[in-house]
Backbone as ProteinMPNN parsed JSONL, in Angstrom:
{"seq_chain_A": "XXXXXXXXXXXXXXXXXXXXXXXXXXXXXXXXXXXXXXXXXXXXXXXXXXXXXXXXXXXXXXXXXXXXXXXXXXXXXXXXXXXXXXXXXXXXXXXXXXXXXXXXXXXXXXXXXXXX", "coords_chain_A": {"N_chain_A": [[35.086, 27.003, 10.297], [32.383, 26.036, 8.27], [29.776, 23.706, 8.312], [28.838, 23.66, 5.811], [31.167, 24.156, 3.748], [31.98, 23.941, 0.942], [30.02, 22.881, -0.572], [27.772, 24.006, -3.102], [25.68, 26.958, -3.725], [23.537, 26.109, -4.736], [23.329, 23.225, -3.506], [23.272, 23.573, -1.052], [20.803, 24.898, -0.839], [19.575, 22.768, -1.04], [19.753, 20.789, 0.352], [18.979, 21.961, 2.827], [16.145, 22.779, 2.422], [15.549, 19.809, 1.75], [15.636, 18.81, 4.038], [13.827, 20.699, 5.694], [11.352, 19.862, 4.927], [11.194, 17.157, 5.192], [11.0, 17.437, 8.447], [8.604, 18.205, 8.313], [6.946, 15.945, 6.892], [7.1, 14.4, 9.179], [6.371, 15.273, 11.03], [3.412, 15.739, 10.386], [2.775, 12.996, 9.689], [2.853, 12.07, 12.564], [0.951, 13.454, 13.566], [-1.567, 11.939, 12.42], [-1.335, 9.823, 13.612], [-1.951, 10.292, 16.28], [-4.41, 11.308, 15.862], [-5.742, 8.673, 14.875], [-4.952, 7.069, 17.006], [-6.448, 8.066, 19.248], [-9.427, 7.578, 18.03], [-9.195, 5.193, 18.771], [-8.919, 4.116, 21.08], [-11.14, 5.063, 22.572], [-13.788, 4.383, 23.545], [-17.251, 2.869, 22.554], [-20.427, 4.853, 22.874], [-23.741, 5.45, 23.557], [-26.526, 6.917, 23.369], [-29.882, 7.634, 23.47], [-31.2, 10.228, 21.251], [-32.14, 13.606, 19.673], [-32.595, 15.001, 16.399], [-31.154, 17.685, 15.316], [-30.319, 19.627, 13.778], [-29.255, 19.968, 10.516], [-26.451, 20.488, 8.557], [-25.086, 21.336, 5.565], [-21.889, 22.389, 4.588], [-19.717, 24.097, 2.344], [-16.773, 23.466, 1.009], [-14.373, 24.49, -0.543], [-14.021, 24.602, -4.572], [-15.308, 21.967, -5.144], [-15.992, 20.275, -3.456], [-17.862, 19.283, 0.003], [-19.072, 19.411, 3.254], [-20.947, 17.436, 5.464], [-22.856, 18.122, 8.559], [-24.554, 17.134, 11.462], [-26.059, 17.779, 14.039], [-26.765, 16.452, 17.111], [-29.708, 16.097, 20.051], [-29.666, 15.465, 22.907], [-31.61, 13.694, 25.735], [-30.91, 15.417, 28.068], [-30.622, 17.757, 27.716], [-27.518, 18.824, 26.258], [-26.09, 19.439, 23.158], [-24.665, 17.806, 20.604], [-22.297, 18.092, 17.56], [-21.513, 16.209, 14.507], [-19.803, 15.15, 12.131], [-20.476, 14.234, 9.161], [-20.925, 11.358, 6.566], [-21.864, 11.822, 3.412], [-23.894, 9.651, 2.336], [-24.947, 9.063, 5.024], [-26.321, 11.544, 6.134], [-28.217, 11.358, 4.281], [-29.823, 9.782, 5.109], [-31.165, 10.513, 7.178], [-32.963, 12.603, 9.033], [-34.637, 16.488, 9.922], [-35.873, 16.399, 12.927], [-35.875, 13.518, 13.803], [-35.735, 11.044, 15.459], [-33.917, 8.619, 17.861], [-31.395, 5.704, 18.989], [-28.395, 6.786, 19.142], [-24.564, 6.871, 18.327], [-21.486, 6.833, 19.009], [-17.975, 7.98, 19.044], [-16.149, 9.683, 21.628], [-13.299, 11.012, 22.507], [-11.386, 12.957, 24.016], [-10.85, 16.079, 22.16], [-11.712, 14.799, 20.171], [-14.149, 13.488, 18.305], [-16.513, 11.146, 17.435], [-18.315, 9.873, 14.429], [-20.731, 7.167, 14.619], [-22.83, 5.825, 14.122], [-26.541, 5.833, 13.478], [-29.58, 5.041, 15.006], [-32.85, 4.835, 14.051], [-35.757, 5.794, 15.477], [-39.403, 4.152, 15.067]], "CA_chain_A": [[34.729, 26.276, 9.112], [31.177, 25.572, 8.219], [29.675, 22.486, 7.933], [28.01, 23.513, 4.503], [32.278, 24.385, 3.048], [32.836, 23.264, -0.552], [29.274, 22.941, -1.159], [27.659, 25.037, -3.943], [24.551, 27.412, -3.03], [22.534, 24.884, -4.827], [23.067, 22.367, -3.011], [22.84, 24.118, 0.325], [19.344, 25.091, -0.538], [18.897, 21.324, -1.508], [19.598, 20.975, 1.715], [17.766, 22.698, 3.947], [14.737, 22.466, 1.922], [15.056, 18.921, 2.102], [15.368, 18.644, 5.75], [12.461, 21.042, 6.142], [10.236, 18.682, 3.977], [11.783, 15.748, 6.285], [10.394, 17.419, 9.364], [6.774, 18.246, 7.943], [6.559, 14.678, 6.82], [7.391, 13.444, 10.134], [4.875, 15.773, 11.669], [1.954, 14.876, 9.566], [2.648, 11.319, 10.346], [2.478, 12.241, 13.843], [-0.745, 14.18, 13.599], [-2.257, 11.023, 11.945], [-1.296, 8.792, 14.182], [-2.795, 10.704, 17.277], [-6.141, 11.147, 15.802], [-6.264, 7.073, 14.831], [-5.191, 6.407, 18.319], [-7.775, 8.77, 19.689], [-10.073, 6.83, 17.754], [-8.869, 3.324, 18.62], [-8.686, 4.325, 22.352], [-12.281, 5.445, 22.695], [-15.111, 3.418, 23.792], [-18.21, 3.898, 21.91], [-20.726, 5.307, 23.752], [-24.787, 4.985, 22.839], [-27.292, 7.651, 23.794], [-31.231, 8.814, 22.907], [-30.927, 11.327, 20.848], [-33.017, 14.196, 18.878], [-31.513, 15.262, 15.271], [-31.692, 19.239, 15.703], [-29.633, 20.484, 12.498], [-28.209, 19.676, 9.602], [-25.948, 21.238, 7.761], [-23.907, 21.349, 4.276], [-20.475, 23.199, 4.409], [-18.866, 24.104, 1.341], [-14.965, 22.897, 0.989], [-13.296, 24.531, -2.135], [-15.496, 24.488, -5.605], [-16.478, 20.542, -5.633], [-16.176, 19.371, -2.347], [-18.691, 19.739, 0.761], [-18.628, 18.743, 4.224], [-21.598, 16.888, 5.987], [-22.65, 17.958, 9.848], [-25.828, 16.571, 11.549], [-26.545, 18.063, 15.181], [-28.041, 16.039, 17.847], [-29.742, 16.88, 21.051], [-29.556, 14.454, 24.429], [-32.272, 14.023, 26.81], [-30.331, 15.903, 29.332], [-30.48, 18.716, 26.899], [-26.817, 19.036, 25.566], [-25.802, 18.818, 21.828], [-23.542, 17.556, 19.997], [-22.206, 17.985, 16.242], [-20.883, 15.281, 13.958], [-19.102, 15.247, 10.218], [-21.048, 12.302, 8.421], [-20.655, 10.758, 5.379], [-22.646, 11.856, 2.395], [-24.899, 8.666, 2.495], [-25.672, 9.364, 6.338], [-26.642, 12.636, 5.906], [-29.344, 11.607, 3.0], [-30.891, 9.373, 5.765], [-31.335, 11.572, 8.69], [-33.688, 14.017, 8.874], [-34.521, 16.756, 11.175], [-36.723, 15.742, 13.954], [-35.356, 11.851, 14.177], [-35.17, 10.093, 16.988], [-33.407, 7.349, 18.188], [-30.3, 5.596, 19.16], [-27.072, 7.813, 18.708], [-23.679, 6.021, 18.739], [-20.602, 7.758, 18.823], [-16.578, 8.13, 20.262], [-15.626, 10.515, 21.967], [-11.849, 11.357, 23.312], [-10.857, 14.589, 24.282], [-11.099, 16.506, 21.271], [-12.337, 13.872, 18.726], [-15.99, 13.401, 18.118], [-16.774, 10.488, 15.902], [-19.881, 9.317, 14.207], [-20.621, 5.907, 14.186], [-24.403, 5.223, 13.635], [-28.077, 6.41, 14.535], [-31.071, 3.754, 14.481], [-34.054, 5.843, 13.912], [-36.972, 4.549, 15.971], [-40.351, 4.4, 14.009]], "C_chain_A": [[33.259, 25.867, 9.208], [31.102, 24.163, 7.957], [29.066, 21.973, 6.316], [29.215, 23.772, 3.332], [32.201, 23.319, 1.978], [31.631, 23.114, -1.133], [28.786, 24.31, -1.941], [25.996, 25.431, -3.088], [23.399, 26.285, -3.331], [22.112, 23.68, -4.116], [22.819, 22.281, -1.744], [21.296, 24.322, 0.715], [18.657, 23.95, -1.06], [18.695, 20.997, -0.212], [18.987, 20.899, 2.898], [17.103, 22.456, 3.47], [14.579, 20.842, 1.828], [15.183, 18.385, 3.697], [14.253, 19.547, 6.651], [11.32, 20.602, 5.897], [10.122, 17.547, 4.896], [11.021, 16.289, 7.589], [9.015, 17.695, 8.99], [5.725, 17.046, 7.815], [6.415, 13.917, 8.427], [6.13, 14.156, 11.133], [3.313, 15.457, 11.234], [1.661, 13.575, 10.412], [2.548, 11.149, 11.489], [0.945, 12.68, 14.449], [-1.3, 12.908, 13.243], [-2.184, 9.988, 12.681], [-1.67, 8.698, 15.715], [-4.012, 10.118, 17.164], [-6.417, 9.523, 15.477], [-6.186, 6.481, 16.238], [-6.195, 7.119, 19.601], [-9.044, 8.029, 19.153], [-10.158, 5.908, 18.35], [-9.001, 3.326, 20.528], [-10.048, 4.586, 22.809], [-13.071, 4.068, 23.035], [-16.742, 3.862, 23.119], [-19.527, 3.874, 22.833], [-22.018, 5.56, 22.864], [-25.718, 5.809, 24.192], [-29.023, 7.618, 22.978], [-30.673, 10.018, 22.805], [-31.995, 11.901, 19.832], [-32.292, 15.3, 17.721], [-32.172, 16.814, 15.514], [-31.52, 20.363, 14.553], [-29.12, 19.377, 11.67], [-27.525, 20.684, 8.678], [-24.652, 20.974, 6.483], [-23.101, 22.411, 4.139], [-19.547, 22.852, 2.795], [-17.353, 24.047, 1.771], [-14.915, 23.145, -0.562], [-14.665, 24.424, -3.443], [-16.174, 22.817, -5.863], [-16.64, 19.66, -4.315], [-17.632, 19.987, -1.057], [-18.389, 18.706, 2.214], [-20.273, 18.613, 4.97], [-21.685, 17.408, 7.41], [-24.25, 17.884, 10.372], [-25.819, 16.788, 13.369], [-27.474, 17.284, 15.963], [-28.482, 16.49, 19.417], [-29.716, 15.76, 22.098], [-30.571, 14.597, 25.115], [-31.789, 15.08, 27.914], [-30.064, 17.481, 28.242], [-28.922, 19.345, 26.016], [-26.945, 18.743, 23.989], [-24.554, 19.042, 21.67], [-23.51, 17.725, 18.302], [-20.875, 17.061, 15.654], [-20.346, 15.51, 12.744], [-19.696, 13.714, 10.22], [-20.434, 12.145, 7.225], [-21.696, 11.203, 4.431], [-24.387, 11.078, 2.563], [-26.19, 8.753, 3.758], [-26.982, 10.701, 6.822], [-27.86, 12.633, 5.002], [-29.933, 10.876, 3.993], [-31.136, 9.561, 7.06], [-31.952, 12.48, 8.36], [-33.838, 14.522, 9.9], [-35.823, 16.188, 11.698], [-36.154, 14.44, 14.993], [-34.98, 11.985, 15.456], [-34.915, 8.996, 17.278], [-32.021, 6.614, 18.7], [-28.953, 6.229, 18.375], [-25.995, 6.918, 19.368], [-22.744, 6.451, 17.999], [-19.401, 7.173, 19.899], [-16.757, 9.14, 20.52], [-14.412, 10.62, 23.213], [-11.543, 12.625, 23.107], [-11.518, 15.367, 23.482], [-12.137, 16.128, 19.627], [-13.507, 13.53, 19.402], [-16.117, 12.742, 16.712], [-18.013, 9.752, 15.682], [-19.775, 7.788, 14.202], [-21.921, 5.235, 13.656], [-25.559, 6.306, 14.886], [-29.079, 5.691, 13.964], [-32.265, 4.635, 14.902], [-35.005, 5.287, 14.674], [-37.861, 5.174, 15.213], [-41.453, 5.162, 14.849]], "O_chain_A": [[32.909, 25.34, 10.264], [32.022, 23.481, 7.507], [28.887, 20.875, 5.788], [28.854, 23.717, 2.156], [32.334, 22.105, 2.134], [31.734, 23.159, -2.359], [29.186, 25.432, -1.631], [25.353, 24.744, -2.294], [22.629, 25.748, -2.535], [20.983, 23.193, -4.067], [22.3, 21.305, -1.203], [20.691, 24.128, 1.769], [17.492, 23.963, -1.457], [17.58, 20.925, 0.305], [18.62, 20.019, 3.676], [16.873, 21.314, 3.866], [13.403, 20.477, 1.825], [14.581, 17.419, 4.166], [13.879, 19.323, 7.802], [10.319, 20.887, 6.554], [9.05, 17.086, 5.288], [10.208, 15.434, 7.94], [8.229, 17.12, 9.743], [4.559, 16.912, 8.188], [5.652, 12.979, 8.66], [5.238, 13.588, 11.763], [2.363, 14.996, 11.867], [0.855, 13.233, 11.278], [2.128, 10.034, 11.801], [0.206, 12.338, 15.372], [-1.776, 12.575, 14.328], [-3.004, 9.098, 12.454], [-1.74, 7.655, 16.365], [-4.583, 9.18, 17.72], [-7.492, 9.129, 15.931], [-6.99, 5.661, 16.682], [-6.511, 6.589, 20.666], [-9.853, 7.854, 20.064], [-11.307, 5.559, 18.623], [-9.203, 2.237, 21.065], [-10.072, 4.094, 23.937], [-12.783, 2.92, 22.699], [-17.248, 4.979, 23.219], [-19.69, 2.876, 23.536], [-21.846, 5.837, 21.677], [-25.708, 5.558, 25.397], [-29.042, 7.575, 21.748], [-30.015, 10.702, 23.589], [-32.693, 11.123, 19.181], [-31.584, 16.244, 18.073], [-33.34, 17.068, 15.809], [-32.119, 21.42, 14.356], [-28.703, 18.263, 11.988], [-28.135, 21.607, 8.139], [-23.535, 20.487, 6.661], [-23.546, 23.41, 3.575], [-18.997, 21.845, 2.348], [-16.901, 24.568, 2.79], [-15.241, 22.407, -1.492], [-15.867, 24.232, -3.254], [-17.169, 22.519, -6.524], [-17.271, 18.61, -4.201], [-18.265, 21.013, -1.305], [-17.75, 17.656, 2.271], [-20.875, 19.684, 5.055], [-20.569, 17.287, 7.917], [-25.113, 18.511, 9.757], [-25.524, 15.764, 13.984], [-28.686, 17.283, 15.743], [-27.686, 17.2, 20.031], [-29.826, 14.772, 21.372], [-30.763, 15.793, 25.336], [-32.689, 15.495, 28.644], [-28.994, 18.077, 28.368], [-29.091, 20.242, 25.191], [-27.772, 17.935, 23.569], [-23.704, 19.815, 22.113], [-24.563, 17.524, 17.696], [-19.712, 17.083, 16.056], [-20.77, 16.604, 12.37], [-19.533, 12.662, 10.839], [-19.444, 12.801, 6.904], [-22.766, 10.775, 4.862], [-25.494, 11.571, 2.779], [-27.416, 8.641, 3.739], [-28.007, 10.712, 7.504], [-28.526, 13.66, 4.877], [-31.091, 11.294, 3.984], [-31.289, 8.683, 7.909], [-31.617, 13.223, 7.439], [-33.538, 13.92, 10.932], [-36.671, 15.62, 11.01], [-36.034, 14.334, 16.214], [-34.271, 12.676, 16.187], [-35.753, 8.155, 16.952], [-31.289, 7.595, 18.832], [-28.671, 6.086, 17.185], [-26.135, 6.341, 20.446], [-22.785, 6.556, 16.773], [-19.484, 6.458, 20.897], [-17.512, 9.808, 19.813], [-14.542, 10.395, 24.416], [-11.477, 13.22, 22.032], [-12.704, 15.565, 23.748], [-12.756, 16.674, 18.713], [-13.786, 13.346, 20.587], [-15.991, 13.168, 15.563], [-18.639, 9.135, 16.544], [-18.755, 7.237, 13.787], [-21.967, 4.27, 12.893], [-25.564, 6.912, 15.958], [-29.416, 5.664, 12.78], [-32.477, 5.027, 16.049], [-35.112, 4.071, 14.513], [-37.67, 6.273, 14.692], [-42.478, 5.567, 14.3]]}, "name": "protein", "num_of_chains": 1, "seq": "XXXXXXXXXXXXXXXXXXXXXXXXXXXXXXXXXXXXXXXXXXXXXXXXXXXXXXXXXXXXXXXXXXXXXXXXXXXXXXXXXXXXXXXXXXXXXXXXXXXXXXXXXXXXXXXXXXXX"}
């Protein structure tokens, strides 16, 4: 005997499709609650730094995505996703305090004080 007996197909594929919805949701909410505690877990962390790139990434026909390259005395770089705003006051060259998370995977912006 099944456990799906007496039900109609309809409601079988109510079903399942809502218990595959039920685990997607629950995954999401899992994914989201990594990356905030990847965030929240971080220490932020404050370098000299030299702005090396910028760049505007298209997302879809109205969106765009912000990324602003910096370089380290010690010669590594790093790349960030800014904010719109951030991005209009950074230019290349800049130099100055860089202040950022970073956990594992996550790389987050937090500020850059330009020196004059």
């Amino acid at each position: 005997m099944s456990c799906f007996s007496g039900l109609s197909d309809g409601a079988i594929a109510f079903t399942i499709f809502g218990g595959v919805f039920f685990l997607v949701i629950v995954g999401v909410t899992i994914s989201i609650r990594r990356e905030s505690n990847a965030f929240n877990s971080a220490s932020d962390m404050t370098a000299f730094a030299k702005v090396v790139s910028r760049v505007v990434e298209r997302q879809g026909r109205s969106s765009n995505a912000y990324h602003i390259a910096f370089e380290f005395q010690d010669g590594t770089r790093k790349s960030f996703e800014v904010k719109l705003d951030q991005y209009n006051t950074i230019t290349d060259s800049d130099t100055g305090m860089l202040t950022y998370r970073e956990n594992g995977k996550y790389l987050f912006f937090i500020s850059f004080d330009r020196q004059a």
